[in-house]
C-alpha positions, 0 to 999 in steps of 0.5 A: 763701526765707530771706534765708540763701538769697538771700545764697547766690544772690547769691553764686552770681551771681557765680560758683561757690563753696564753703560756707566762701566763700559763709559768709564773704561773706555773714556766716553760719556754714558750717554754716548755708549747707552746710544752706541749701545743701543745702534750695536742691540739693533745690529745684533752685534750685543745682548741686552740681558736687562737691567742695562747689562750687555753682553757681546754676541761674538757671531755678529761682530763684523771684521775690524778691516 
């Protein structure tokens, strides 16, 4: 995972949130986390709840090694 992707877990730890929010809190574009967003969905690793919202699915969040 890119560091992009673990600032989006760490995010996500903390609760549900949205691309724009997630982008601002981790200083990377919106655009940038919406595709890390996507790439993370497609791995399991979070939850698209709809409506942009995302929650983290701690199960398949891979070793930080």
């Amino acid at each position: 995972m890119r560091d992009a992707d673990w600032a989006i877990v760490d995010e996500l730890r903390n609760g549900r949130a949205n691309a724009p929010l997630i982008s601002e809190r981790a200083d990377y574009s919106t655009q940038y986390i919406r595709e890390r967003l996507g790439r993370l969905k497609e791995d399991d690793v979070v939850i698209s709840l709809g409506h942009g919202l995302y929650e983290i699915n701690e199960d398949e969040v891979p070793d930080n090694a």
